[in-house]
C-alpha positions as CSV (number, residue, x, y, z in Angstrom):
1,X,0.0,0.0,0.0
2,X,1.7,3.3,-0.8
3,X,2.7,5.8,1.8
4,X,1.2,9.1,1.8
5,X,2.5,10.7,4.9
6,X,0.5,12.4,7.3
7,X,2.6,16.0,7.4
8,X,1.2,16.4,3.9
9,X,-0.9,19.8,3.8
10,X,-4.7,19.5,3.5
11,X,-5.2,21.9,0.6
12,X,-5.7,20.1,-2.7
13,X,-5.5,22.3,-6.0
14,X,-5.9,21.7,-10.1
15,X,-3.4,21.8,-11.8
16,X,-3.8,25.3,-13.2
17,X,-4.1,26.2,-10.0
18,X,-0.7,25.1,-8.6
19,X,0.6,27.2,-11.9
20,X,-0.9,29.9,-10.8
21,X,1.0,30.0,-7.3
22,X,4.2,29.1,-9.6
23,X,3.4,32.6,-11.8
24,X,3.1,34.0,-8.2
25,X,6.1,32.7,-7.2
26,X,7.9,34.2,-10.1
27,X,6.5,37.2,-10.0
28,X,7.4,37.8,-5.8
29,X,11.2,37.5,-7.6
30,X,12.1,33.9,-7.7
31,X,13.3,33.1,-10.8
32,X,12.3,30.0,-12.3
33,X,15.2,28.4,-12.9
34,X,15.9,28.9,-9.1
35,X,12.5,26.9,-8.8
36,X,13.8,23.9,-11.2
37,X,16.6,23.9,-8.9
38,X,14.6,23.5,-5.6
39,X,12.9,20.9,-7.3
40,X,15.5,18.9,-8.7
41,X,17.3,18.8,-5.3
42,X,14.1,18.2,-3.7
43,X,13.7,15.1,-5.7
44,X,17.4,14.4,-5.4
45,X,17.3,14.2,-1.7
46,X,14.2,11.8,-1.7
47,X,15.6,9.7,-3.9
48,X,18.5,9.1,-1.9
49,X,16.6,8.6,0.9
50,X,14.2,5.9,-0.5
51,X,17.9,3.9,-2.4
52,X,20.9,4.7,-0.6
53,X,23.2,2.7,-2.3
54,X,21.5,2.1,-5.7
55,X,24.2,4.2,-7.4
56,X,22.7,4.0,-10.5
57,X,20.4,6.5,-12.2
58,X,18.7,6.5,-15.7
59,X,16.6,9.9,-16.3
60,X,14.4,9.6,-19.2
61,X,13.0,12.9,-19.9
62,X,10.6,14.6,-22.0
63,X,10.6,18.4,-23.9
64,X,9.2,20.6,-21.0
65,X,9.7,21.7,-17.4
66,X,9.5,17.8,-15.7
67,X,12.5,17.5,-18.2
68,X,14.4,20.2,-17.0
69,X,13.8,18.8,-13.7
70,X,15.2,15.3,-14.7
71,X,18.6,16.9,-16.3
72,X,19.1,19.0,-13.0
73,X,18.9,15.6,-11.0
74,X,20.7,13.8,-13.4
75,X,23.7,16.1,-13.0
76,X,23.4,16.3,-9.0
77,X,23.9,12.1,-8.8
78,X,26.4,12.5,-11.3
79,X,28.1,15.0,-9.1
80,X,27.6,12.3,-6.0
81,X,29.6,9.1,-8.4
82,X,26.6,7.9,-9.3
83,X,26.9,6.0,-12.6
84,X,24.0,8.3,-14.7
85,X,22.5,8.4,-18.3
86,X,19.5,10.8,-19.7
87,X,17.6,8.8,-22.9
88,X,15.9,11.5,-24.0
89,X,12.4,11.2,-25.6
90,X,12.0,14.5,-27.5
91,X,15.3,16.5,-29.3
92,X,16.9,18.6,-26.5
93,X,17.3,21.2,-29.0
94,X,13.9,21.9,-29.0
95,X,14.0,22.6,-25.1
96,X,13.7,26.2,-24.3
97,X,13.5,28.6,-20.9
98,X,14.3,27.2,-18.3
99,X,14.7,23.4,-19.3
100,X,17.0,24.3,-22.2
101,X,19.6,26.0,-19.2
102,X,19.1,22.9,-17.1
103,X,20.2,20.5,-20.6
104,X,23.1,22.6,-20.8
105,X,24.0,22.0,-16.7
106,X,24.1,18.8,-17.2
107,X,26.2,18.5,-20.5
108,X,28.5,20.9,-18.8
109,X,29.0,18.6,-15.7
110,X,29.5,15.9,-17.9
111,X,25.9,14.0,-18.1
112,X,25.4,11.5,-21.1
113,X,22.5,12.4,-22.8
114,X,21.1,10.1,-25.3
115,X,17.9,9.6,-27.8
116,X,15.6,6.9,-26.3
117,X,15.2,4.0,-28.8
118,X,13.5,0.7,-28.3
119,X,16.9,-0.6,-27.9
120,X,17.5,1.5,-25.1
121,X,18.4,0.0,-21.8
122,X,17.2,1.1,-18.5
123,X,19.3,0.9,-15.5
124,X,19.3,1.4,-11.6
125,X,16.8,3.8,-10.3
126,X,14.3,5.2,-13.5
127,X,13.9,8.6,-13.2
128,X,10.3,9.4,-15.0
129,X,10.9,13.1,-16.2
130,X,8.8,12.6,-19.0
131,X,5.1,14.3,-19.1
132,X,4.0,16.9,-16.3
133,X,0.7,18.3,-15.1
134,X,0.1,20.1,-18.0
135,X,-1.1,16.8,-20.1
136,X,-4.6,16.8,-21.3
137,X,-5.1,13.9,-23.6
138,X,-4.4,10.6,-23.9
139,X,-0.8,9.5,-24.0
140,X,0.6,9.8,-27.7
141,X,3.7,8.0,-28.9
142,X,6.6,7.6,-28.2
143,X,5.9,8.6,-24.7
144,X,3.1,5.5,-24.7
145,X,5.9,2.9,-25.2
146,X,8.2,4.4,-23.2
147,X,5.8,4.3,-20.5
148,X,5.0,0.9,-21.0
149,X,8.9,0.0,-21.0
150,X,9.4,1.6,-17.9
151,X,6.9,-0.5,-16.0
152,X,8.1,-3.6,-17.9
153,X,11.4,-3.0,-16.8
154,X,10.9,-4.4,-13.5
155,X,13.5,-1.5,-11.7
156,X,12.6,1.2,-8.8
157,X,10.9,4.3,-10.6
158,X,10.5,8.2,-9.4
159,X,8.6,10.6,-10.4
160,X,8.7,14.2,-10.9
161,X,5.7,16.0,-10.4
162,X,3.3,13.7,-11.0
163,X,3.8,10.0,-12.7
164,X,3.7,10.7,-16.5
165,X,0.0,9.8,-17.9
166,X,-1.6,10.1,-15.1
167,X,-4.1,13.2,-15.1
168,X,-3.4,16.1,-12.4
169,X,-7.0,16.9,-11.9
170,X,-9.0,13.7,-12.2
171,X,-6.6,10.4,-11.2
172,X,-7.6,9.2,-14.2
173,X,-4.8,7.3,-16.3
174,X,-4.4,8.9,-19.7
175,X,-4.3,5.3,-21.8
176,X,-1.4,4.9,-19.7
177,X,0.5,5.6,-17.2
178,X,3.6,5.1,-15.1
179,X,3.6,2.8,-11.8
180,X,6.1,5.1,-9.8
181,X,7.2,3.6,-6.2
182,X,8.2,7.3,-5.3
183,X,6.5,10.8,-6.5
184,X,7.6,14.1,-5.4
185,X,5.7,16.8,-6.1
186,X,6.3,20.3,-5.6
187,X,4.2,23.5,-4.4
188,X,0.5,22.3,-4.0
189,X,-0.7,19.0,-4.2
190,X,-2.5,17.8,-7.2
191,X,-6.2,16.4,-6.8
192,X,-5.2,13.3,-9.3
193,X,-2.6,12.2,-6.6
194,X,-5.5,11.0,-4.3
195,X,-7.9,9.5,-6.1
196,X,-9.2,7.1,-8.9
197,X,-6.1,5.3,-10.6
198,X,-4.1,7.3,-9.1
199,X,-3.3,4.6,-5.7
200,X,-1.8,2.2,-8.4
201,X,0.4,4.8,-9.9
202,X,2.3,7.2,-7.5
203,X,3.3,5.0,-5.2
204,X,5.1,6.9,-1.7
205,X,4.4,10.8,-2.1
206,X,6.7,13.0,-0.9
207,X,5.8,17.1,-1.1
208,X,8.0,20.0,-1.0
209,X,7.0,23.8,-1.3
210,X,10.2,24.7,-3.0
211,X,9.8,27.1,0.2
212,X,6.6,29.5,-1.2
213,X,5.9,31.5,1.5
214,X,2.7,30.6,3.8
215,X,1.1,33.4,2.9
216,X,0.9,33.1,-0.8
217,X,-0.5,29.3,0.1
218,X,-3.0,30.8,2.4
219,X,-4.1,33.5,-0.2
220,X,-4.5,30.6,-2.7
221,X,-8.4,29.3,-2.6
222,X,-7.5,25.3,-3.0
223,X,-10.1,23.3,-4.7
224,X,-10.7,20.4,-1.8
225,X,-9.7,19.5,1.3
226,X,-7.7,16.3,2.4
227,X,-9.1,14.8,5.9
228,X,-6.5,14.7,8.2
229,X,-6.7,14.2,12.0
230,X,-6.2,18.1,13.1
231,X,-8.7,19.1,10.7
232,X,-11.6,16.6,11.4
233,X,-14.7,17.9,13.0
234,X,-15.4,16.7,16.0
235,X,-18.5,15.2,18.5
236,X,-18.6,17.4,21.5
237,X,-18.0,15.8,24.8
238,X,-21.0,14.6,27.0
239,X,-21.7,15.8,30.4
240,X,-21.7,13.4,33.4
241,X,-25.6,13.4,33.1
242,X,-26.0,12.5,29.5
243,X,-29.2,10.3,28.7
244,X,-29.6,8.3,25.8
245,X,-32.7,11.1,24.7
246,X,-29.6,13.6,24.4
247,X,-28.0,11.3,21.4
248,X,-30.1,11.0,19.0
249,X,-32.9,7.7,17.9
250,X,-31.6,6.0,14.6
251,X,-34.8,4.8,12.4
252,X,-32.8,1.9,10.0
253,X,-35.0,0.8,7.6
254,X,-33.8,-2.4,4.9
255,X,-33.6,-5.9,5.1
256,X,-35.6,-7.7,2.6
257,X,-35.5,-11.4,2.2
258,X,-31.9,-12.8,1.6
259,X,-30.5,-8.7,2.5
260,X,-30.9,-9.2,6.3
261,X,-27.5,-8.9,6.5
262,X,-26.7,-5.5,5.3
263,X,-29.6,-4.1,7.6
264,X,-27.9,-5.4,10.9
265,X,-24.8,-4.2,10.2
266,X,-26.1,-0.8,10.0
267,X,-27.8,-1.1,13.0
268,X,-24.8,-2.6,14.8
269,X,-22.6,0.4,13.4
270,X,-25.3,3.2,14.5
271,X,-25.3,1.5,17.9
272,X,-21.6,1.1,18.4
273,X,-21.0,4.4,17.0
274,X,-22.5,6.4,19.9
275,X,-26.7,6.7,19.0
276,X,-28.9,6.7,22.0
277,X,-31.4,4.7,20.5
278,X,-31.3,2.3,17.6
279,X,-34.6,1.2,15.8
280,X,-34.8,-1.4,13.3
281,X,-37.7,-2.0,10.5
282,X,-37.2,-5.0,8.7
283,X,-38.6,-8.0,7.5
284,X,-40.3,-10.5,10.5
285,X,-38.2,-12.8,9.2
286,X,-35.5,-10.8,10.2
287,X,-36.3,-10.1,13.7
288,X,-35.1,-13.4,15.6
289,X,-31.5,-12.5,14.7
290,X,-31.7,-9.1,14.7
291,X,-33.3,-10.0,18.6
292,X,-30.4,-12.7,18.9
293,X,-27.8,-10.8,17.4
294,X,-28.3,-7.0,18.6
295,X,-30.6,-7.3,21.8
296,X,-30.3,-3.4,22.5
297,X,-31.7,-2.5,19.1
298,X,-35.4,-2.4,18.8
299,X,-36.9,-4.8,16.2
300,X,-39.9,-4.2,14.2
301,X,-40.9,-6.5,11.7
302,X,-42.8,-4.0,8.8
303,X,-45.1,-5.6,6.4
304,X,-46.1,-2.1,4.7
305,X,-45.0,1.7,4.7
306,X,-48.2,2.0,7.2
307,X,-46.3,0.5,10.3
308,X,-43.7,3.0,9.7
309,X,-45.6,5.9,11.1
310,X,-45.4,5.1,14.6
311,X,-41.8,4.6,14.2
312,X,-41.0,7.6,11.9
313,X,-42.9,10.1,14.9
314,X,-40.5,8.7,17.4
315,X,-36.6,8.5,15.2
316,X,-34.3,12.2,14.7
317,X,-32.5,10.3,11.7
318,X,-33.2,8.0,9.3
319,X,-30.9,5.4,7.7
320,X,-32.4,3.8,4.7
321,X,-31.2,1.4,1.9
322,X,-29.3,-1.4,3.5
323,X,-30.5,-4.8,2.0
324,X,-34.2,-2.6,1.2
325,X,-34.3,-4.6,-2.2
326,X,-36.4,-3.0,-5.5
327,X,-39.0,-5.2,-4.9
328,X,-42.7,-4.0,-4.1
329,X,-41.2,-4.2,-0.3
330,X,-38.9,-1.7,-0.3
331,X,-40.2,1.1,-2.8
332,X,-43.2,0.8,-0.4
333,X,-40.9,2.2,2.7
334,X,-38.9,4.4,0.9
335,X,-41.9,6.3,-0.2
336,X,-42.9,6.6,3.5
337,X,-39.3,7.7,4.2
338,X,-39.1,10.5,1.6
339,X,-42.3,12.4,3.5
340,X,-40.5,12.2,7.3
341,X,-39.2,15.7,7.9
342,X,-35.7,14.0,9.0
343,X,-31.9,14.0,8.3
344,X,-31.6,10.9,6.3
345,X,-28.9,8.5,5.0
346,X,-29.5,6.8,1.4
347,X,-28.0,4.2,0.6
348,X,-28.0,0.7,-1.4
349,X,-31.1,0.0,-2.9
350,X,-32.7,3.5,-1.6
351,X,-30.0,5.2,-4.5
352,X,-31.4,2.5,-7.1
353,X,-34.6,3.1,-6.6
354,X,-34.3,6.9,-6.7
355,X,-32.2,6.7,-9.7
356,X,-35.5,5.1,-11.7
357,X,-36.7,8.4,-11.0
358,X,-40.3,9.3,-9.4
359,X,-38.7,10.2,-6.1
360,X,-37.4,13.4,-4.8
361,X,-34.6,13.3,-2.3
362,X,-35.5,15.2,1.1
363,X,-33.3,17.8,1.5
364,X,-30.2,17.8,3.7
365,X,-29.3,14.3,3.2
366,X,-26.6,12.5,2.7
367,X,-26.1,10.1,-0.1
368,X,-23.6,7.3,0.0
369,X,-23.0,6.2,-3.9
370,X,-20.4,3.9,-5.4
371,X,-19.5,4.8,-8.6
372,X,-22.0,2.5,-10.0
373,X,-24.3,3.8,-8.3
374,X,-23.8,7.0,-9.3
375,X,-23.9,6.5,-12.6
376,X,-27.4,5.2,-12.2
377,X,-27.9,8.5,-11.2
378,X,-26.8,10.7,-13.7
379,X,-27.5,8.0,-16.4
380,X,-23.9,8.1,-17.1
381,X,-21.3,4.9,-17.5
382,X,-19.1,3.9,-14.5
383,X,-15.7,4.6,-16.2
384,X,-17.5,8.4,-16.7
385,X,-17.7,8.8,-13.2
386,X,-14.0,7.4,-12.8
387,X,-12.6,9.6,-15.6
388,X,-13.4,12.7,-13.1
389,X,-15.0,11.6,-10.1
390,X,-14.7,15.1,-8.3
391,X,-17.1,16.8,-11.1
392,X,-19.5,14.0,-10.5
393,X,-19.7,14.0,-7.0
394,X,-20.0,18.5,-7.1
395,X,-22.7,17.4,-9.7
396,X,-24.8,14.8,-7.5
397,X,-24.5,16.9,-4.7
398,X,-26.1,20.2,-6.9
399,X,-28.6,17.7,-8.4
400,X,-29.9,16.2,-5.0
401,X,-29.3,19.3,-2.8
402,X,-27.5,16.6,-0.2
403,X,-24.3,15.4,1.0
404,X,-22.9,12.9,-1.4
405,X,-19.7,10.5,-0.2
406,X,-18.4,9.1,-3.4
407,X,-17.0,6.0,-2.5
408,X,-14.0,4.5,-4.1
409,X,-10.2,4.9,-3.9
410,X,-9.5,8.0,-2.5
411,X,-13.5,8.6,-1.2
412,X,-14.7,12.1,-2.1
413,X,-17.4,14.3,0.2
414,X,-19.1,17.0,-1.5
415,X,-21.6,19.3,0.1
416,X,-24.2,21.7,-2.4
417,X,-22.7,24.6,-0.7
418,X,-19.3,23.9,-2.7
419,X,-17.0,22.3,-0.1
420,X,-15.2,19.2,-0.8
421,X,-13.4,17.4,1.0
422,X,-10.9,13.8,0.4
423,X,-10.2,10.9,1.8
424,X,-6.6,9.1,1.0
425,X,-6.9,6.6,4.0
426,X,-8.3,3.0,3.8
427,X,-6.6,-0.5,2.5
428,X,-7.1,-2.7,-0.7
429,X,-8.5,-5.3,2.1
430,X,-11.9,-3.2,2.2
431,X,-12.8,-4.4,-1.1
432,X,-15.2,-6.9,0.4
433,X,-18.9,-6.8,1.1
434,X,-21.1,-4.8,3.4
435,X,-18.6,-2.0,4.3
436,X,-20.7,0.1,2.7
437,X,-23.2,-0.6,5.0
438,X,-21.5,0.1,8.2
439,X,-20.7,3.3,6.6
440,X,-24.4,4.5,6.5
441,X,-25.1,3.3,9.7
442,X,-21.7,5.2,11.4
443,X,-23.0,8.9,9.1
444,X,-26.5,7.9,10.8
445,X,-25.4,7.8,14.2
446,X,-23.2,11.0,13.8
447,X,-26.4,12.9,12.6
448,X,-28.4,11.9,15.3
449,X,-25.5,12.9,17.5
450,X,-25.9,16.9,16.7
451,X,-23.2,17.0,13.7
452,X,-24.5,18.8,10.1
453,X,-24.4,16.5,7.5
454,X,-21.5,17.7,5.7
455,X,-19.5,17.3,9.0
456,X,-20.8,13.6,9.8
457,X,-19.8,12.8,6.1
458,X,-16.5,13.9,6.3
459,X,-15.6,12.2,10.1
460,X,-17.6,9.1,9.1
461,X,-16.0,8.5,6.0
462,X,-12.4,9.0,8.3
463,X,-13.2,6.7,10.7
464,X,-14.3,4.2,8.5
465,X,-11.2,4.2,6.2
466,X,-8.6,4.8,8.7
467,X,-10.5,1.5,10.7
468,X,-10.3,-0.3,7.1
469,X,-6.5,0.7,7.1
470,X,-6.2,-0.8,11.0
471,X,-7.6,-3.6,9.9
472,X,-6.1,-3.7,6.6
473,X,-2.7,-4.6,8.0
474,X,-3.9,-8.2,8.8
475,X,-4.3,-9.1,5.0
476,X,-6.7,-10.5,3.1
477,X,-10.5,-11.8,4.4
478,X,-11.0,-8.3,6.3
479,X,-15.0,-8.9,7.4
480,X,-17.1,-6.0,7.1
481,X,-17.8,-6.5,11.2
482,X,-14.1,-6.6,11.9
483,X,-14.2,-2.3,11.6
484,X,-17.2,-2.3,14.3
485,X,-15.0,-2.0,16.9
486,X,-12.1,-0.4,15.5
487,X,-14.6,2.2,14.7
488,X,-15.5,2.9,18.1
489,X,-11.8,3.1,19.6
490,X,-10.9,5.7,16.8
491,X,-14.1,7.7,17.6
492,X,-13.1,8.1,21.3
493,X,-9.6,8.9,20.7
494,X,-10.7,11.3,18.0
495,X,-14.1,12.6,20.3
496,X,-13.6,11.4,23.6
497,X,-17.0,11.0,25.5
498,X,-16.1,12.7,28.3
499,X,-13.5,15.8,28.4
């Protein structure tokens, strides 16, 4: 699992963003070959750090400012005995600015500089120096099959920047894309570092500000937020005579025949997550082991919408769509759901049955999609929501007037007001069933608990990943149950009960 460390920043920008604070960086009298340099000891000193005694350094660079990067490094490791060649992809003659004076550094210092051929032969630590930020289609030749011959090679790649093909804004591989082990990126961080393909392509991430002053960053408006633990809203503490009235009564409502399962997790997570009181509406067939399994819930089994009244008069939040089915059954409650005057969490089936259309989504809920699922709802293809996941979850969000948690790789939170926020913590190990469902029931128990939606969202979808990640370390057959309790530990140290 890569690395991304946790003294990262929290502000995430676009890519013509992060140029922007370059041009202002420039324009406050730092030159911009002094900013190559920065960056090309930056990556330098990473790269030493990461392989010590490699020794061996093969640059391949491209025709614009990532190249001039490479050529700097490549004549800094030459100047430390490593053994170094460039194989460059593009003419060096056509380099200009700044990248042209950084070719001539390294000719000067006595760097071998060669055209890339497809008899060209990669050695020691790759250098990717190739494409930057700044690419907006797909990957055209050669770069494509130098890409691919740089993951083929089987050797320890860098990255400047940003691996080459991989799309600064979205995450989205440009028809291909470099599988760095290390990326160093410079000035802001890059939305496509954190989301989408982008896990399986940047490998650890190292950041350096080539020293911009603080108060240029703070001028700059970023475009998202990465959660992080200082920045996490929190519960507030509860005073020695808290009563369970004071946090909140969680109406779950889902379960049809053969979903039972996906019902009582939700319940279990509202319960263990801190909700005074936990009802359950569910099938009858459901409610020996929902009795059995979660004594302190309160079981109903619901035949029809009608028995929900009595139920929707007593709950402050509403979790629906866990195991709710399409059938007759659960378009029945849902439609007794969308008329309770109540924070709500959609989920599952409840997002199916909306996307058919003929429902209207209360205000001020929040919406749990994964990218399937969202593409049912704006009757586009999954690999459209993928190809720029943050414009569909800012879309969903202004559609439905709610909350929507994209989930996925790098788990988005977007709220109608404009805020977004990120999530880069979790573990491949979550990709098994009914996680989803203990998220809806952990964002249910944090609404009932006094938190906005937006706010639940974003700690919910924290504590949830960073329990994934916990659990993660164990390996493979990671049970959707298993984050339960891990849940609950994180959301004292993060919120302690009392202060």
């Amino acid at each position: 699992m890569p690395q991304i460390k946790d003294d990262l920043p929290d502000a995430l920008y676009s890519a013509a963003q992060v140029r922007d604070l370059d041009a202002s960086l420039i324009a406050a009298g730092t030159t911009g070959f002094e900013l190559m340099q920065r960056a090309a000891r930056a990556m330098w000193r990473a790269l030493v750090r990461r392989w010590p005694n490699a020794g061996e350094l093969s640059v391949v660079a491209g025709h614009g400012n990532n190249a001039g990067d490479g050529y700097l490094v490549a004549a800094l490791a030459l100047r430390a005995g490593w053994q170094v060649q460039v194989l460059a992809a593009a003419d060096p003659q056509r380099l200009q600015g700044d990248a042209a004076l950084a070719h001539a550094e390294a000719l000067a210092v006595g760097v071998s500089v060669q055209a890339w051929t497809a008899q060209a032969t990669l050695s020691g630590v790759v250098l990717d120096a190739l494409l930057g930020t700044g690419l907006a289609g797909e990957v055209r030749e050669p770069y494509a099959s130098i890409i691919t011959a740089i993951n083929a090679s089987g050797l320890p790649v860098a990255a400047v920047d940003i691996p080459s093909g991989l799309c600064a804004d979205t995450g989205q591989v440009l028809g291909v894309a470099v599988r760095a082990d290390l990326t160093v990126t410079f000035i802001g961080l890059k939305l496509g570092l954190f989301t989408a393909q982008a896990p399986d392509c940047v490998g650890d991430l190292v950041f350096n500000d080539l020293q911009a002053p603080p108060e240029l960053l703070a001028k700059a408006c970023a475009s998202a937020k990465r959660l992080m633990p200082d920045n996490l809203p929190r519960l507030a503490s509860r005073s020695p005579t808290a009563h369970k009235g004071q946090s909140g009564h969680v109406l779950l409502i889902g379960g049809d025949r053969g979903f039972g399962g996906a019902i009582l997790l939700s319940a279990e997570s509202a319960l263990r997550s801190g909700a005074g009181m936990v009802s359950l509406a569910t099938r009858s067939e459901h409610v020996p082991a929902a009795l059995a399994r979660l004594p302190e819930v309160m079981t109903v089994g619901t035949h029809s919408a009608n028995q929900l009244m009595g139920l929707l008069e007593q709950a402050s939040v509403l979790v629906v769509g866990p195991g709710l089915g399409q059938a007759a059954w659960g378009r029945s409650l849902l439609s007794a759901a969308v008329n309770a005057p109540l924070p709500q969490v959609w989920d599952a089936d409840a997002l199916n049955l909306l996307a058919k259309g003929g429902l209207e989504l209360p205000r001020g809920c929040v919406i749990t999609p994964h990218p399937g699922e969202a593409a049912r709802l704006l009757g586009i293809s999954t690999a459209d929501v993928q190809a720029d996941r943050f414009t569909v979850a800012r879309e969903l969000s202004q559609k439905h007037s709610a909350v929507v948690i994209l989930k996925g790789a790098g788990s988005l939170i977007a709220s109608p007001d404009g805020r977004l926020a990120l999530c880069d913590r979790g573990h491949p190990a979550m990709a098994a069933a009914g996680l989803g469902d203990v998220l809806a029931g952990l964002v249910g128990a944090l609404l009932a608990q006094g938190m906005n939606a937006f706010d639940a969202a974003c700690l919910a979808v924290w504590l949830h990943a960073s329990a994934g990640e916990r659990q993660g370390k164990w390996g493979r057959g990671l049970a959707a149950s298993d984050l339960i309790p891990v849940i609950r530990q994180l959301l004292e140290e993060q919120s302690p009960c009392l202060k």
